[in-house]
C-alpha positions as CSV (number, residue, x, y, z in Angstrom):
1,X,-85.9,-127.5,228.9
2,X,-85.8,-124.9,226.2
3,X,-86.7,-126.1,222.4
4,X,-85.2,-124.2,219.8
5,X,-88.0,-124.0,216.9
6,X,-85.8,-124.2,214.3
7,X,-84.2,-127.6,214.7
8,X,-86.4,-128.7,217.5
9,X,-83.3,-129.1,220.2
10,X,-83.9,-129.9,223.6
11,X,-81.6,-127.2,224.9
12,X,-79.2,-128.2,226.6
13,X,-77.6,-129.7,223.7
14,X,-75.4,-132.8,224.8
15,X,-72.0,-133.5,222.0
16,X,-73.6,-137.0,221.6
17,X,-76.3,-135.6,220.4
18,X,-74.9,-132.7,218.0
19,X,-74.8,-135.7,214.8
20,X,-78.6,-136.4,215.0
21,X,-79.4,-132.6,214.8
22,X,-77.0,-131.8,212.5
23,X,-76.4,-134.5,210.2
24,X,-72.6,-135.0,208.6
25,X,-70.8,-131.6,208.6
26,X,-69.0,-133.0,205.2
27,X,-72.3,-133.3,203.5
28,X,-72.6,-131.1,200.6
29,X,-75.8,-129.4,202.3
30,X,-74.4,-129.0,205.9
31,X,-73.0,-125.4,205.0
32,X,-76.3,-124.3,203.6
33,X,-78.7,-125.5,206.1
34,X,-76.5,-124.3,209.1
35,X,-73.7,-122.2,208.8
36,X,-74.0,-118.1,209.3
37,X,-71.5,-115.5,209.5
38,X,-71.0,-114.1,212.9
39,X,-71.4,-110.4,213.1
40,X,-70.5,-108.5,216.3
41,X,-73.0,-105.5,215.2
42,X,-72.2,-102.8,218.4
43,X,-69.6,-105.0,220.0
44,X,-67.5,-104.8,216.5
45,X,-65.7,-101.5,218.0
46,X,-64.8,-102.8,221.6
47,X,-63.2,-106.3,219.7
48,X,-61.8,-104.9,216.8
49,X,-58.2,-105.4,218.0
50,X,-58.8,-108.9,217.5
51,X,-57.7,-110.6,213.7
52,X,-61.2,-112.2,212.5
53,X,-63.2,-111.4,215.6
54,X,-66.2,-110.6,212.9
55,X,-67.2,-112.3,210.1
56,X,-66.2,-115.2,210.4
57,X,-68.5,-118.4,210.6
58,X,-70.4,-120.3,213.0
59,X,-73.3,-122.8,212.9
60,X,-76.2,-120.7,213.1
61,X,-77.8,-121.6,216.6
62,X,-74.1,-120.5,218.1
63,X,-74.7,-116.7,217.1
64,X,-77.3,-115.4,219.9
65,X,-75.4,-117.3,222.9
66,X,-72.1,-116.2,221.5
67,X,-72.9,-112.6,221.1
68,X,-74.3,-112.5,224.4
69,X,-71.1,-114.2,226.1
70,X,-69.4,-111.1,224.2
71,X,-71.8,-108.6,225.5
72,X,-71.4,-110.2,229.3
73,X,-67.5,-110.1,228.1
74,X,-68.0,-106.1,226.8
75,X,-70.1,-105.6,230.1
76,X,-67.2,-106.3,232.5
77,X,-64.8,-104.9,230.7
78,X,-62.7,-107.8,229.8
79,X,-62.8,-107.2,226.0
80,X,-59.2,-107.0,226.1
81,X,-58.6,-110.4,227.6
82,X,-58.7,-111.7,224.1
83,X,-55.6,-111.5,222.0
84,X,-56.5,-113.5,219.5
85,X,-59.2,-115.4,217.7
86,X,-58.4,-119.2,216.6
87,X,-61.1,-120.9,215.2
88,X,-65.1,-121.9,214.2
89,X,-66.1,-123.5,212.1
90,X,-63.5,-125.9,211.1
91,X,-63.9,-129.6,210.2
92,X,-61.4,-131.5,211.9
93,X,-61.3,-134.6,214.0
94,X,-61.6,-134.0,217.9
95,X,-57.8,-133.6,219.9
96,X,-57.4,-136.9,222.1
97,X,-59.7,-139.1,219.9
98,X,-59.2,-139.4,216.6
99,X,-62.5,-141.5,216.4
100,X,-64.9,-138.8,217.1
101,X,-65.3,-135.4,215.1
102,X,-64.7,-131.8,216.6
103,X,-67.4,-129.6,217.9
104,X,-65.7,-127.0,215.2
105,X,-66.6,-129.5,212.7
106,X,-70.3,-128.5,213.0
107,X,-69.5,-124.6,213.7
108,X,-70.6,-124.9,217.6
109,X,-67.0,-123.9,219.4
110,X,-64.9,-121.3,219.0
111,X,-60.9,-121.1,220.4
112,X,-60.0,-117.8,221.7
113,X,-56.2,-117.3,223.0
114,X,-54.5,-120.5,221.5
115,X,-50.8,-119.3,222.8
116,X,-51.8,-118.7,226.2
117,X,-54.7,-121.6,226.6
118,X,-52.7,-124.6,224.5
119,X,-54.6,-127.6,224.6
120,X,-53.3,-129.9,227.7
121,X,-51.7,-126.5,229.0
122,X,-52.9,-124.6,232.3
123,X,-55.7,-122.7,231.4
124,X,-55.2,-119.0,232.1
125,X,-58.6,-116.9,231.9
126,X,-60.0,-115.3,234.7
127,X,-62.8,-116.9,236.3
128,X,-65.2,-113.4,235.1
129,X,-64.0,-114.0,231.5
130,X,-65.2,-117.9,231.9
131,X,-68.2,-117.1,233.3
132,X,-69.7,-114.8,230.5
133,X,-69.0,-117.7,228.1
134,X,-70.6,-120.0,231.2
135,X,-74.0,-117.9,231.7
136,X,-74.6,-118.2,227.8
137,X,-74.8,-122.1,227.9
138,X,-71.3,-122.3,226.6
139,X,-69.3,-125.6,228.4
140,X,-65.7,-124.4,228.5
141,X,-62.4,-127.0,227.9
142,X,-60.7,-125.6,230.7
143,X,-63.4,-128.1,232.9
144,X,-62.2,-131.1,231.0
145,X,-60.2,-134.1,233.0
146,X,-58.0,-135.3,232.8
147,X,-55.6,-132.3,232.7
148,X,-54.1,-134.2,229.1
149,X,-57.2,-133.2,227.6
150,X,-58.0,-129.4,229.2
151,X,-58.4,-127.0,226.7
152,X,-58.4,-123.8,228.0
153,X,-58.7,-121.5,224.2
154,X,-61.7,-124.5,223.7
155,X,-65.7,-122.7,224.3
156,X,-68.1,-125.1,223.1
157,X,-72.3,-125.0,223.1
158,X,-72.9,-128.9,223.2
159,X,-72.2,-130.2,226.6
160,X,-70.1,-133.2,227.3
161,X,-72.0,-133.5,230.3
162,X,-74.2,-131.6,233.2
163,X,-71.7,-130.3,235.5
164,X,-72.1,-128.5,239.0
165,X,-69.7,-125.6,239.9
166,X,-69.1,-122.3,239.9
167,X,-68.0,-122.5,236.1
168,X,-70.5,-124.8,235.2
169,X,-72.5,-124.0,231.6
170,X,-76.4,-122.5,232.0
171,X,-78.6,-123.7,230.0
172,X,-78.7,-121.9,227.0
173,X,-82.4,-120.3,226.4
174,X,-83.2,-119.0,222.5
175,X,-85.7,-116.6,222.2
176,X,-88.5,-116.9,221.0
177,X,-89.6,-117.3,217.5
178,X,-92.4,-114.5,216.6
């Protein structure tokens, strides 16, 4: 396991954990202590076509695995696959259990292609695009069961669980600190 040496996580990151690391995301400090913009930097050029695809927020141990789930994304020349962005860091209760808080809530998912991917809808990204997001730790809602709760626009970087498979996350691992 990789340990982030700024909060200490025990990469992967499970969702039942996300609260102890994180704290409240309604807590007047939350927003300070962990929230970033997201730059693309080089990559702003090949997703520019895309409403809010830079600059928008994201908890700050999101950016490196999401800009190199863009980069893989850049790399195989899928950049076009996204027609829209939907959503960071947003706090909201979780769809399907009102109980239990969002991964948006704490910055750590972003929703890409709502109209095509609607939550409990047939997801429809091609396996490449899922795996860029995949080989950067990210867990993707397109795996969830039952089909009532797949959410195919969903990417998060908690885990709801270790999964096996081809579209299975990687364990995300942060460089370094020097």
């Amino acid at each position: 396991m990789a340990t982030d040496g700024q909060t200490d996580i025990d990469w992967p990151l499970m969702q039942n954990q996300v609260e102890e690391y994180f704290g409240d995301p309604t807590g007047s400090d939350f927003a300070n202590n962990y929230i970033q913009k997201f730059h693309l930097g080089e990559l702003a050029g090949i997703f520019g076509h895309v409403n809010g695809m830079n600059g928008f927020e994201v908890n700050y141990v999101m950016a490196d695995p999401l800009l190199s789930a863009l980069k893989k994304v850049a790399d195989k020349g899928l950049a076009r696959a996204i027609h829209s962005f939907d959503g960071c860091w947003v706090i909201k209760q979780m769809k399907g259990d009102a109980n239990m808080r969002s991964m948006h809530s704490w910055g750590l998912a972003i929703d890409l292609n709502a109209a095509s991917n609607p939550f409990g809808g047939t997801p429809t990204w091609p396996k490449e695009f899922v795996l860029c997001f995949s080989q950067s730790g990210f867990e993707w809602g397109g795996l969830w069961q039952p089909d009532s709760l797949r959410d195919g626009m969903h990417f998060q970087l908690p885990w709801i669980r270790v999964r096996t498979g081809e579209l299975a996350p990687v364990c995300w691992r942060p460089r370094a600190n020097s």
